[in-house]
C-alpha positions as CSV (number, residue, x, y, z in Angstrom):
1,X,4.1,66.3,-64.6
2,X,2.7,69.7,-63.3
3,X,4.0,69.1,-60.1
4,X,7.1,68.1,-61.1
5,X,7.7,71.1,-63.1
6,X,6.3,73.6,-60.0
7,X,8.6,71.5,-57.5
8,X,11.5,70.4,-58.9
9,X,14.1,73.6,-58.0
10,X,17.0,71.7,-60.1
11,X,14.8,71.6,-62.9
12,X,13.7,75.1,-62.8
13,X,17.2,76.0,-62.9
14,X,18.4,73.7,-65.7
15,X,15.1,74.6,-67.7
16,X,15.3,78.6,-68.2
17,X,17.4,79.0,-64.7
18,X,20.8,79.4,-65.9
19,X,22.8,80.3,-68.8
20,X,25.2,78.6,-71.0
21,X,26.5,82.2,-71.4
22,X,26.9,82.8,-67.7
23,X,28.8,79.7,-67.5
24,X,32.4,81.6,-66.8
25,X,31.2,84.3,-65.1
26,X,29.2,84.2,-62.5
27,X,29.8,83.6,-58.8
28,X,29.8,81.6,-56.9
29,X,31.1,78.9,-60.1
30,X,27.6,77.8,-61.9
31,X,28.5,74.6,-62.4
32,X,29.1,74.0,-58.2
33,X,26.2,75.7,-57.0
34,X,24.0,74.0,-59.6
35,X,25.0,70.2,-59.1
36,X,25.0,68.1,-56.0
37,X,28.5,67.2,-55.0
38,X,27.8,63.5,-55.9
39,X,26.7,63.8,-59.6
40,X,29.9,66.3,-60.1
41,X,32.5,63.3,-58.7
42,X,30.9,60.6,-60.9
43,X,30.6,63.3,-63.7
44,X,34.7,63.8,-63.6
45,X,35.1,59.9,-64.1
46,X,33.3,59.2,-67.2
47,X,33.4,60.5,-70.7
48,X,31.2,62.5,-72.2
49,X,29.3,60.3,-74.8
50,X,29.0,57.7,-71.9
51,X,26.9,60.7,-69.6
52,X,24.6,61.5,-72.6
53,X,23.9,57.6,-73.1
54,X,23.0,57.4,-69.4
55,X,21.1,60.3,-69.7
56,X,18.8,59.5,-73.4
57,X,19.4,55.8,-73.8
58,X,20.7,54.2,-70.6
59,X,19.0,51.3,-68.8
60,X,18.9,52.4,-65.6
61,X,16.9,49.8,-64.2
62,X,20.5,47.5,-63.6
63,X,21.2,49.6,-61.0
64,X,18.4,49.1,-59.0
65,X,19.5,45.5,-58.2
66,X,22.5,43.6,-57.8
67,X,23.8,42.2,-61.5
68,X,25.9,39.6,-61.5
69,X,26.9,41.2,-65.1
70,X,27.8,43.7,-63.5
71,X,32.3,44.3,-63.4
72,X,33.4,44.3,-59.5
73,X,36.3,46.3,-58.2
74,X,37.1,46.3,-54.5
75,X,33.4,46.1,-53.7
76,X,32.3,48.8,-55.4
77,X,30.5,48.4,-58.7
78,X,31.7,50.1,-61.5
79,X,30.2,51.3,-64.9
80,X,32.2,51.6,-68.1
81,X,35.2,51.5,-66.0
82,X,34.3,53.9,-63.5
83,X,32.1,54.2,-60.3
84,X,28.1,53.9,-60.8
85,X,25.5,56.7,-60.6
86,X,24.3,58.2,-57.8
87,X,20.9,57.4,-56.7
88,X,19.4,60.9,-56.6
89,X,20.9,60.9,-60.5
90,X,19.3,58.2,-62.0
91,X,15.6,59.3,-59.7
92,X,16.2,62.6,-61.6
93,X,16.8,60.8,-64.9
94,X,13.7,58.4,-64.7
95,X,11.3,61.3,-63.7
96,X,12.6,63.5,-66.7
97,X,12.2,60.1,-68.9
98,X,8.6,59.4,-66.9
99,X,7.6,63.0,-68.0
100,X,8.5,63.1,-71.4
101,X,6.0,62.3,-74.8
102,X,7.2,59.0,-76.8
103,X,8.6,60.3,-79.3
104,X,9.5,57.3,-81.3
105,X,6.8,55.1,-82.1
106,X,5.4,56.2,-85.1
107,X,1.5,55.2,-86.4
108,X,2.0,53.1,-89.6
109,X,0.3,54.2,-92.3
110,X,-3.1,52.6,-92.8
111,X,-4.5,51.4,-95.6
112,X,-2.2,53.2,-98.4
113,X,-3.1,55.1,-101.9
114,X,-1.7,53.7,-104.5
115,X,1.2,55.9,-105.8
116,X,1.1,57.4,-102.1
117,X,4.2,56.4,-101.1
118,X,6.3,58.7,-102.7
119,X,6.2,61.8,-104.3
120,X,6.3,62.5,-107.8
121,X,9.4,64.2,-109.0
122,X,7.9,67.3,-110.3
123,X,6.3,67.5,-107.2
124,X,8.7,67.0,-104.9
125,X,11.0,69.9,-106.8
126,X,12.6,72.2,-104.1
127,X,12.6,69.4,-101.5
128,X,14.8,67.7,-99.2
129,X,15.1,64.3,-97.7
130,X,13.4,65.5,-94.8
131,X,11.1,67.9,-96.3
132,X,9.8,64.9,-98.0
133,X,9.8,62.5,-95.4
134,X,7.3,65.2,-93.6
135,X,4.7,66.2,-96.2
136,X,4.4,62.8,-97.3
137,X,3.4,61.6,-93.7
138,X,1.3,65.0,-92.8
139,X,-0.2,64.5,-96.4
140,X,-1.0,60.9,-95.5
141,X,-2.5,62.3,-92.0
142,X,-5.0,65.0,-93.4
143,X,-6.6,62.9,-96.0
144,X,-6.5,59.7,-93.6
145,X,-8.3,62.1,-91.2
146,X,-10.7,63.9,-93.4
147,X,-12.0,60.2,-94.7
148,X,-12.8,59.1,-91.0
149,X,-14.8,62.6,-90.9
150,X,-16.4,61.9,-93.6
151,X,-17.5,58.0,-92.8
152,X,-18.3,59.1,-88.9
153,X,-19.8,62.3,-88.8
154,X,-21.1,62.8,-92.2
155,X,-18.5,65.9,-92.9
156,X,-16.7,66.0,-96.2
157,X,-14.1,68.1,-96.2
158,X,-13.8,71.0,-99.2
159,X,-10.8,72.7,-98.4
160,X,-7.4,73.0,-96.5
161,X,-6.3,75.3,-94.9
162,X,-2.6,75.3,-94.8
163,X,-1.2,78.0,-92.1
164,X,1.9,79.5,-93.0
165,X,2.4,77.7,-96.3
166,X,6.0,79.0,-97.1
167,X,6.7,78.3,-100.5
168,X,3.5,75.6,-100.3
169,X,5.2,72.2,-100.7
170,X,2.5,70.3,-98.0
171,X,-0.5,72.1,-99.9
172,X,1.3,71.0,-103.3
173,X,1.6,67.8,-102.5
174,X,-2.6,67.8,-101.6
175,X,-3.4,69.2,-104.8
176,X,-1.6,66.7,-107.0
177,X,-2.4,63.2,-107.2
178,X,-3.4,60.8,-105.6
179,X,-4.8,63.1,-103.7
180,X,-6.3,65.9,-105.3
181,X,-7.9,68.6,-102.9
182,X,-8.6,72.0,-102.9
183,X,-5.9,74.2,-100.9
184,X,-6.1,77.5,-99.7
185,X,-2.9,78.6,-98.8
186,X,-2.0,81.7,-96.5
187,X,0.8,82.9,-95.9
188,X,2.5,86.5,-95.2
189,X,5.7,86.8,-97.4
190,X,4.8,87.6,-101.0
191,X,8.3,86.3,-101.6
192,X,7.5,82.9,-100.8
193,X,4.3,83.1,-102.4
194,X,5.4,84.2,-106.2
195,X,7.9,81.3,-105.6
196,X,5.1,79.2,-104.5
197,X,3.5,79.6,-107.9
198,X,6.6,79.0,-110.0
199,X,7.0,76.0,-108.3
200,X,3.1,74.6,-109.2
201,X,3.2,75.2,-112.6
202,X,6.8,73.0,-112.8
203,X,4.3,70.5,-110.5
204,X,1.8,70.7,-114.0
205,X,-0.9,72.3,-111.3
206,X,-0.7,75.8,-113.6
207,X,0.0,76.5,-116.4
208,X,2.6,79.1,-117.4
209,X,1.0,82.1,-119.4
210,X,2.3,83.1,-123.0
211,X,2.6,87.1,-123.6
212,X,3.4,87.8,-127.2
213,X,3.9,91.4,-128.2
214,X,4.7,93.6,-131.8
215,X,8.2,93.5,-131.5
216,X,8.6,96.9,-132.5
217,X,6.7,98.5,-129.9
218,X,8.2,96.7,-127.4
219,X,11.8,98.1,-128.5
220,X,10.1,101.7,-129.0
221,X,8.7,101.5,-125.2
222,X,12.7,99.7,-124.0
223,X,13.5,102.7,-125.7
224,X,11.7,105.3,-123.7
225,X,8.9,106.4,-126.4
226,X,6.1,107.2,-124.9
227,X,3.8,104.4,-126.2
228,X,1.5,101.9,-124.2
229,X,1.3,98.8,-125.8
230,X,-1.1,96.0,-125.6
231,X,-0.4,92.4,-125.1
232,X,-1.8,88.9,-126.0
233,X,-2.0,85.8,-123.1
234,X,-2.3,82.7,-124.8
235,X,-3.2,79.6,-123.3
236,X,-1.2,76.6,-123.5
237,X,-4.5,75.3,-124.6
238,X,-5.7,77.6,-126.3
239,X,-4.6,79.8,-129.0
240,X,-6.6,82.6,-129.2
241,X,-5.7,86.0,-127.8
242,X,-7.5,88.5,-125.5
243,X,-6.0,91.7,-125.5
244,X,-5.3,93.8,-122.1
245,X,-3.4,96.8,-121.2
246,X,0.1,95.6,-120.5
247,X,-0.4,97.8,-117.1
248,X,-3.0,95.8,-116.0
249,X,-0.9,92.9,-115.8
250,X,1.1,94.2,-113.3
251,X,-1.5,94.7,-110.7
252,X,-2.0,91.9,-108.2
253,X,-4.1,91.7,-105.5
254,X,-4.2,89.3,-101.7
255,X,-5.8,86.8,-103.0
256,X,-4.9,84.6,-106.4
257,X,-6.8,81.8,-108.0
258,X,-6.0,79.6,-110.9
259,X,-8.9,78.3,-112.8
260,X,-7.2,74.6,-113.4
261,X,-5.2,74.8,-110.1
262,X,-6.7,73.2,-107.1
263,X,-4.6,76.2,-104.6
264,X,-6.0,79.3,-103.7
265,X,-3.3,81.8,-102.4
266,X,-3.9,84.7,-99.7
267,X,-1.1,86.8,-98.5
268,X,-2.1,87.4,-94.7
269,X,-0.9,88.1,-91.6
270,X,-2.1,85.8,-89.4
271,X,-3.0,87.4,-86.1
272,X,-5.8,85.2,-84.9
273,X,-7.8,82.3,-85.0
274,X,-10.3,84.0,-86.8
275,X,-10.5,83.4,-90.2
276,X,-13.9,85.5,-91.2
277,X,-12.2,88.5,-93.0
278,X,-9.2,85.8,-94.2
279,X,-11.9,83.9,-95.9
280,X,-14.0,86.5,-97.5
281,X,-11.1,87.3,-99.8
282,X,-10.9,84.1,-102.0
283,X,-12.4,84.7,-105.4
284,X,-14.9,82.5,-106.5
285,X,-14.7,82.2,-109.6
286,X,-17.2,80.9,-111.9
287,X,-16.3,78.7,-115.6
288,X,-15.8,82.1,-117.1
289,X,-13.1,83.2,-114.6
290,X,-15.9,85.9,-113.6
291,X,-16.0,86.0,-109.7
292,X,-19.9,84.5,-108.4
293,X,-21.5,85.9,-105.5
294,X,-23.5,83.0,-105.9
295,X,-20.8,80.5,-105.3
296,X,-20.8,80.1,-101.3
297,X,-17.7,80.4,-99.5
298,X,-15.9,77.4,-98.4
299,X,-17.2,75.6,-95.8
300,X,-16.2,72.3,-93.9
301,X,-12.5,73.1,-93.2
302,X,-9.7,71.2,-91.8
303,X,-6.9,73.8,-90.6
304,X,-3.5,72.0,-91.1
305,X,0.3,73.5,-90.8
306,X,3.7,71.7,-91.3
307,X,5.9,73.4,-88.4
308,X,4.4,76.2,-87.1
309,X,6.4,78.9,-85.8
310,X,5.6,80.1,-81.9
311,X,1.6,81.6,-81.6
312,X,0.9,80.7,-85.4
313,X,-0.3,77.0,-84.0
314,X,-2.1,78.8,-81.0
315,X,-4.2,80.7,-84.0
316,X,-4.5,77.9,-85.8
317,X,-6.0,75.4,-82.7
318,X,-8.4,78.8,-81.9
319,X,-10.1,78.6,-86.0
320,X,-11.5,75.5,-84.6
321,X,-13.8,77.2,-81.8
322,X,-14.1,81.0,-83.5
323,X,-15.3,79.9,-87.2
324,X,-18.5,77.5,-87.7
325,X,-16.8,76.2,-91.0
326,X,-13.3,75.2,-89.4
327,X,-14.3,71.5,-88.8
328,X,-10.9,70.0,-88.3
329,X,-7.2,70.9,-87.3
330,X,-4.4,69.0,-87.9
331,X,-1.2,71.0,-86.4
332,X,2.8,70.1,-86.5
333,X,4.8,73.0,-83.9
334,X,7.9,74.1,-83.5
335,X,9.8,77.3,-82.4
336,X,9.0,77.4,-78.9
337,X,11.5,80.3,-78.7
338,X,9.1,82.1,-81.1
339,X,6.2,81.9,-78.1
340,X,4.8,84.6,-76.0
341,X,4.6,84.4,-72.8
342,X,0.5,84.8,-70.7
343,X,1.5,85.0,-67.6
344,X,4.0,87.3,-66.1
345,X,7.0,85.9,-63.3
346,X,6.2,85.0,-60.3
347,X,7.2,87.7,-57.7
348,X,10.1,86.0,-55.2
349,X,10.5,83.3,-57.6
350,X,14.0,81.5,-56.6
351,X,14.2,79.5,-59.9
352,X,16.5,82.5,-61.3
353,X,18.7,82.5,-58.4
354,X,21.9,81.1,-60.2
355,X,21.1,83.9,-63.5
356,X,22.0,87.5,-63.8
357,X,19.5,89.8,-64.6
358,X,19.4,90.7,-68.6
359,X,16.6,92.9,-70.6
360,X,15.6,90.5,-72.8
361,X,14.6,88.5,-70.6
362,X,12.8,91.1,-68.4
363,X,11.3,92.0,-71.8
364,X,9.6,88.7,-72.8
365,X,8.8,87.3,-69.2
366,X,6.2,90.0,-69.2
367,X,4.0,90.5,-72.3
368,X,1.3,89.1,-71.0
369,X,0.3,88.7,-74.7
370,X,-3.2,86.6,-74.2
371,X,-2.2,84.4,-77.0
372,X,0.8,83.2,-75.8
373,X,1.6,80.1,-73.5
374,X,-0.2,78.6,-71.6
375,X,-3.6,78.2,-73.7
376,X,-5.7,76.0,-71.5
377,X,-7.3,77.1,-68.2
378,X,-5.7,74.0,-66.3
379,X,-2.1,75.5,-66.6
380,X,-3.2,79.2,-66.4
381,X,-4.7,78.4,-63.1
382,X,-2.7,75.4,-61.1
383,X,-1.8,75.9,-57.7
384,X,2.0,75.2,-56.7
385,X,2.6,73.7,-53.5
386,X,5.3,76.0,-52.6
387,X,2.8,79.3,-53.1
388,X,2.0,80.9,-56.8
389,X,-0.1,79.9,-59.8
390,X,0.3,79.2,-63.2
391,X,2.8,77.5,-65.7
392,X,5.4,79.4,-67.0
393,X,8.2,78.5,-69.0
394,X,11.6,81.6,-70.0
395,X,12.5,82.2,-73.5
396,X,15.8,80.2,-72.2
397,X,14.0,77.5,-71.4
398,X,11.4,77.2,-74.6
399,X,14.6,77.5,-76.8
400,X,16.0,74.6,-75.0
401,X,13.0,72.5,-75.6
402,X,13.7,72.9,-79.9
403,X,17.2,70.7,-79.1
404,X,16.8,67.2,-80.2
405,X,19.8,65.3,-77.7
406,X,18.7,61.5,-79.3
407,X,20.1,62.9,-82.6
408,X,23.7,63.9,-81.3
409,X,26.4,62.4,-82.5
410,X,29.8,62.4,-81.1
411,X,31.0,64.2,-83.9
412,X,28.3,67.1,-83.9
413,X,28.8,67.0,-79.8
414,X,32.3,67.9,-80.5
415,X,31.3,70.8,-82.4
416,X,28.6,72.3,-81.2
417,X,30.3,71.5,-77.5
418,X,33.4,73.5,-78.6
419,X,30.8,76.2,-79.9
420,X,29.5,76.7,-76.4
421,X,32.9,76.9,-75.0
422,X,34.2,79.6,-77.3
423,X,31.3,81.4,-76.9
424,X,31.0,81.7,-73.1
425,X,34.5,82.3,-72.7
426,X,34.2,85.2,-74.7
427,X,32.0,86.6,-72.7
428,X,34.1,86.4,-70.0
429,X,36.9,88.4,-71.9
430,X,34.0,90.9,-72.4
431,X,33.8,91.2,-68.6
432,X,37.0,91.2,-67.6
433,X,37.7,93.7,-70.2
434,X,35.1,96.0,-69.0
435,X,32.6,95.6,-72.5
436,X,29.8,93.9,-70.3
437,X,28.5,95.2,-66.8
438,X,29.1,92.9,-64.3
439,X,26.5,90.2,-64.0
440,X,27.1,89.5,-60.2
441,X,26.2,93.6,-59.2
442,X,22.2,94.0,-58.8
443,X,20.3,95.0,-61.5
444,X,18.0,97.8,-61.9
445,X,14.0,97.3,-62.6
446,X,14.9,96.9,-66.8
447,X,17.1,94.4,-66.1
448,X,21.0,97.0,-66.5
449,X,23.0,97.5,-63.7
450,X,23.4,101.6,-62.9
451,X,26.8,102.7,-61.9
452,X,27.2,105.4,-59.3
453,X,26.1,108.7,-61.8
454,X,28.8,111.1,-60.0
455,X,31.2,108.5,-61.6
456,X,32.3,110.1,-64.7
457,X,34.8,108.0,-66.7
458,X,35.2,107.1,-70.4
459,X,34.0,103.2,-69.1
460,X,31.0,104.4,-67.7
461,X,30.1,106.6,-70.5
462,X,30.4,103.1,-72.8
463,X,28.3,101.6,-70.8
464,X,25.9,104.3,-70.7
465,X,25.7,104.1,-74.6
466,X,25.8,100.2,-74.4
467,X,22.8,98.9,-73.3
468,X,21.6,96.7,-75.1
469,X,22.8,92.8,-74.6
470,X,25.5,91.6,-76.8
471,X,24.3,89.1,-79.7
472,X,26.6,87.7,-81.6
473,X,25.4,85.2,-83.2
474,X,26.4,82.5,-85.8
475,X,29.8,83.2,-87.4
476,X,31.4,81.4,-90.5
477,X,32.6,78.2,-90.1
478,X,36.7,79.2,-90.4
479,X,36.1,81.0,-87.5
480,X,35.9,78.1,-84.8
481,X,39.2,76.4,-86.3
482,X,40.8,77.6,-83.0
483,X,39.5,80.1,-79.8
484,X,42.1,82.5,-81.5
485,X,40.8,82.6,-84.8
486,X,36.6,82.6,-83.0
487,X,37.9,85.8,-80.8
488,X,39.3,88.2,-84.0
489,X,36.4,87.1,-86.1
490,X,33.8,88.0,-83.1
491,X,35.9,91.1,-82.6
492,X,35.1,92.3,-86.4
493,X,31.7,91.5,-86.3
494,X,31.0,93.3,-83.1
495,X,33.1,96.0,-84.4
496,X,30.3,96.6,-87.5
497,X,27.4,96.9,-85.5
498,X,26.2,100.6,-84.4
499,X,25.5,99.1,-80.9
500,X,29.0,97.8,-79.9
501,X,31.4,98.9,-81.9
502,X,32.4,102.0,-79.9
503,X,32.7,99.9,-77.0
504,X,34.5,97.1,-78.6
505,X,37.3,99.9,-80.1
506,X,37.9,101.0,-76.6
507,X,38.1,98.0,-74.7
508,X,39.3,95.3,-76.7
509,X,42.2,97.2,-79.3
510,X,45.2,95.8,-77.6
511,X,44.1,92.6,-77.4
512,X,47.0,90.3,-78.3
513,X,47.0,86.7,-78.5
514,X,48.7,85.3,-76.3
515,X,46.1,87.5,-74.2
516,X,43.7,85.1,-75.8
517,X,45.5,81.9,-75.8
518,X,46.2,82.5,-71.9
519,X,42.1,82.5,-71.4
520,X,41.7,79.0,-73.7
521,X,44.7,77.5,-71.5
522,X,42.9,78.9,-67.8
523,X,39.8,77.5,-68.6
524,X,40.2,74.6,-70.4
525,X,38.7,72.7,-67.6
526,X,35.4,74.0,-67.5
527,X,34.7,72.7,-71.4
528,X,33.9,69.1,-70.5
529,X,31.8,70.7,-67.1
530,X,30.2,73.4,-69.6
531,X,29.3,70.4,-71.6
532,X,27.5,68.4,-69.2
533,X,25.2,71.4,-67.8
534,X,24.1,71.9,-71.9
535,X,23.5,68.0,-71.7
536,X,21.3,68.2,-68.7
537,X,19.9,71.3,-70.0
538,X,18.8,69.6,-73.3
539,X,17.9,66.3,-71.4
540,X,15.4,68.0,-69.7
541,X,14.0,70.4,-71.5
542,X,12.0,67.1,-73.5
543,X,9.7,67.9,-70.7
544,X,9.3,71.5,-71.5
545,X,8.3,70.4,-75.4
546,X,6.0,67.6,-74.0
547,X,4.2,70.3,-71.4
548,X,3.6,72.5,-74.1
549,X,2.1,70.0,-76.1
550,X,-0.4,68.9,-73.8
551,X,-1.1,72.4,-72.9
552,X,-2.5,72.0,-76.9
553,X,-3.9,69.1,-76.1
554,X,-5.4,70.0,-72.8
555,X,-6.8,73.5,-74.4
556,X,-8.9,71.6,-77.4
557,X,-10.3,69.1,-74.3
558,X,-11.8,72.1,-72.7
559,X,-13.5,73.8,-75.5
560,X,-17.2,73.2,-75.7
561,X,-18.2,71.5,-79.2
562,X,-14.6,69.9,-79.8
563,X,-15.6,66.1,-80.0
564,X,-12.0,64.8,-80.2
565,X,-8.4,65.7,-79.6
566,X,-5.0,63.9,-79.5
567,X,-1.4,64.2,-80.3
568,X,0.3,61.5,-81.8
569,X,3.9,60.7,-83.2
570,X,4.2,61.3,-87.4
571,X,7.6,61.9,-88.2
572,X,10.9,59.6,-87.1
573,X,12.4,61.6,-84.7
574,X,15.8,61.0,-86.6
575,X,14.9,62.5,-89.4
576,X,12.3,65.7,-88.0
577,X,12.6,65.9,-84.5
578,X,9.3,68.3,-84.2
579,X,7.2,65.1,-84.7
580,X,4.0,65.5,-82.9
581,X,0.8,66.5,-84.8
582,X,-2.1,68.1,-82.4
583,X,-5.4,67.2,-83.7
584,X,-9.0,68.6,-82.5
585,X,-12.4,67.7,-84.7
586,X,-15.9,68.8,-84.0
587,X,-18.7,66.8,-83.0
């Protein structure tokens, strides 16, 4: 896989080498100096849908030998009405396939709890289909995996760690039956957090306090009399009051602990796999509420996440080696995008050969951030054959590998196809209209091209003030009725934002649309061509999620004192795409 991944110059190019949003306007044309003449002919005489079932789903075995299934026109064989693949295609589809993680053969579940099948409604509140689909199966996975540790290496696991527990609906699920463990929960937002908690006493895990107060002095101090009042919590339970300031109430602190909830909650930012300081903040508290310094600190932990975003499942695969407690991890990633970058771009590199030179990614090709991709030594240090060392993978390329091309249908290909389209033919009205620099023109060292400075003209001065790249981003869904319609509704947008608007007054005023109509009718061609280089792009990048992965997987194998690791399929891929759970356990 490495060495398809150093070697293959098509694949470097269709994996973080081009650009949907280049498609229109670079030159030479991206989509002829990117595909061999012979995949571009057979291209033009099939259908969309039929390329992308080649590509996913496709047995391309029946072309290796002569079928006598196989329809016969003049001597030349011909699939779904229309000449056969080249050779060099269906090599390049069977190594992609070759290289790519299973992704659908999911582990039945063993041995089943009784009631563990489904979630219980109060539980479940706040949850989707797939949202349930997922904790039930990661649930499932922990506790399935915390019993073996038990049985083989004498290790019962206490607690759960749950990195970035959003509003908590995995850790939720852990702490009600069948289940029952003990959750500690961390997670940055506050937000999510408070809404965490409202959500667990619905679940019956807490229990919602009572505040009664003298009605009077409440209206007195709604009022603005100058009275501090005192307050009663009563228990559910337990009817009899203990009396605090009503401004003590309001403080809260990181860390909150219900006495008859099995969740702990810190609100951390998680910059490390070290847990030490994380830890040392849970309260322990005693059957009087009282915190104990004589109640240890958790020990035997299994780290788990559902979907963890860029570096967090770095951190969380590191608590296994950097604290003596963390005895387990159980991780589910996703976000590639969200990942930093460890090594910086190869010098020479001819990979970006077909893509203009941008800031952004100038910016993230070299943070150098040691926690970022690749973790394991194996991909930091591998030797190409064509000169340089390492594995490194664009932010074009990671944000690729999030696409999930065996759940398109024809219907969402339409859409997000015509998406594309409008938005890359935008950006060639941006060139042409002077809003963009020209990407063909070299580019200085942080990634702009500099005019001549003894050029004074109001375009250059736009430019000047323009620097950073244009993000548009999602607009509402009226606005891709027609190109027309995308175009005016892109053109307010870009008008409201500090960055572009000056430049969008200036250069796109007199815009009229049959201006805008005449770019939809020139390049109305290039959509279905547009549409197979995202195809490719997305077909291949299931290599750049699977070598990721097993960079995970490779990392835990090289760690002194981590028994075990594996990754393994838990969700159906129809239903969560991001389906593969790293594990690592200590001896």
């Amino acid at each position: 896989m490495l060495r398809f991944i150093t070697s293959s110059e098509l694949f470097q190019h269709l994996c973080g080498g081009v650009h949907i949003l280049e498609f229109l306007t670079q030159e030479p044309d991206l989509y002829d100096a990117l595909l061999p003449v012979d995949w571009r002919q057979f291209f033009e005489r099939h259908d969309i849908m039929d390329i992308l079932d080649l590509l996913l789903r496709g047995d391309t075995s029946c072309f290796e030998e002569p079928d006598p299934h196989v329809e016969k026109a003049n001597d030349e064989s011909v699939w779904r009405k229309g000449p056969t693949p080249p050779a060099t295609l269906l090599e390049y589809v069977k190594t992609i396939r070759q290289h790519s993680l299973d992704r659908t053969k999911v582990q039945p579940d063993p041995s089943p709890l009784s009631g563990s099948d489904v979630l219980a409604r109060h539980v479940a509140i706040g949850m989707n289909a797939k949202k349930t689909h997922e904790v039930l199966k990661l649930a499932r996975h922990v506790t399935d995996l915390s019993s073996e540790l038990s049985s083989r290496f004498s290790c019962q696991i206490n607690h759960f760690v749950d990195f970035g527990s959003g509003r908590n609906y995995l850790g939720r699920a852990l702490a009600s039956p069948p289940y029952s463990k003990s959750v500690i929960a961390l997670e940055s937002k506050q937000l999510n957090i408070s809404g965490a908690k409202g959500m667990d006493i619905t679940a019956k895990l807490a229990k919602k306090e009572v505040k009664m107060r003298n009605k009077k002095q409440h209206r007195n101090e709604l009022y603005g009399k100058h009275y501090v009042g005192k307050v009663a919590i009563v228990s559910s339970d337990n009817q009899s009051n203990i009396s605090h300031d009503e401004t003590a109430l309001s403080t809260s602190g990181t860390c909150s602990t219900d006495q008859e909830n099995n969740i702990q909650y810190i609100e951390t930012m998680i910059q490390d796999g070290n847990l030490s300081s994380t830890l040392s903040q849970i309260n322990q508290l005693s059957s009087t509420s009282e915190p104990n310094p004589s109640i240890p600190l958790p020990h035997n932990l299994m780290v788990i996440s559902l979907h963890s975003c860029g570096n967090l499942l770095h951190h969380g695969l590191r608590s296994l080696t950097l604290n003596p407690s963390v005895r387990a991890v159980a991780l589910v990633g996703c976000c590639y995008n969200l990942v930093t970058e460890r090594l910086p771009p190869i010098p020479g590199s001819s990979s970006g050969k077909l893509r203009a030179s941008n800031a952004r990614l100038t910016e993230t090709s070299s943070t150098c951030d040691p926690h970022g991709f690749p973790m394991s030594e194996r991909y930091l240090k591998y030797k190409h054959a064509g000169g340089g060392e390492g594995i490194r993978f664009n932010i074009t390329a990671r944000m690729m590998a999030v696409q999930a091309p065996r759940n398109w249908t024809q219907a969402n290909c339409n859409s997000f196809f015509t998406r594309h389209f409008y938005r890359a033919l935008f950006q060639r009205i941006l060139l042409d209209k002077g809003v963009i620099d020209n990407p063909n023109e070299p580019a200085g060292p942080d990634g702009f091209n500099h005019e001549d400075p003894n050029t004074e003209s109001v375009e250059t001065e736009d430019k000047k003030k323009n620097k950073e790249p244009i993000i548009l981003g999602s607009l509402r869904k009226p606005a891709y009725a027609s190109f027309l319609t995308y175009v005016r509704a892109a053109i307010t947008k870009l008008s409201a934002s500090a960055s572009h608007s000056a430049a969008v007054a200036h250069h796109l005023a007199n815009l009229s649309d049959e201006e805008i109509n005449s770019y939809e009718k020139k390049y109305a061609h290039k959509k279905k061509q547009l549409s197979i280089v995202w195809s490719l792009m997305a077909f291949s990048a299931q290599v750049v999620e699977s070598a990721i992965v097993v960079d995970r997987w490779q990392w835990l194998r090289e760690q002194e004192g981590v028994k075990e690791a594996w990754v393994e399929t838990l969700f159906d891929y129809g239903i969560s795409p991001r389906n593969l759970v790293v594990v690592g356990v200590k001896g």
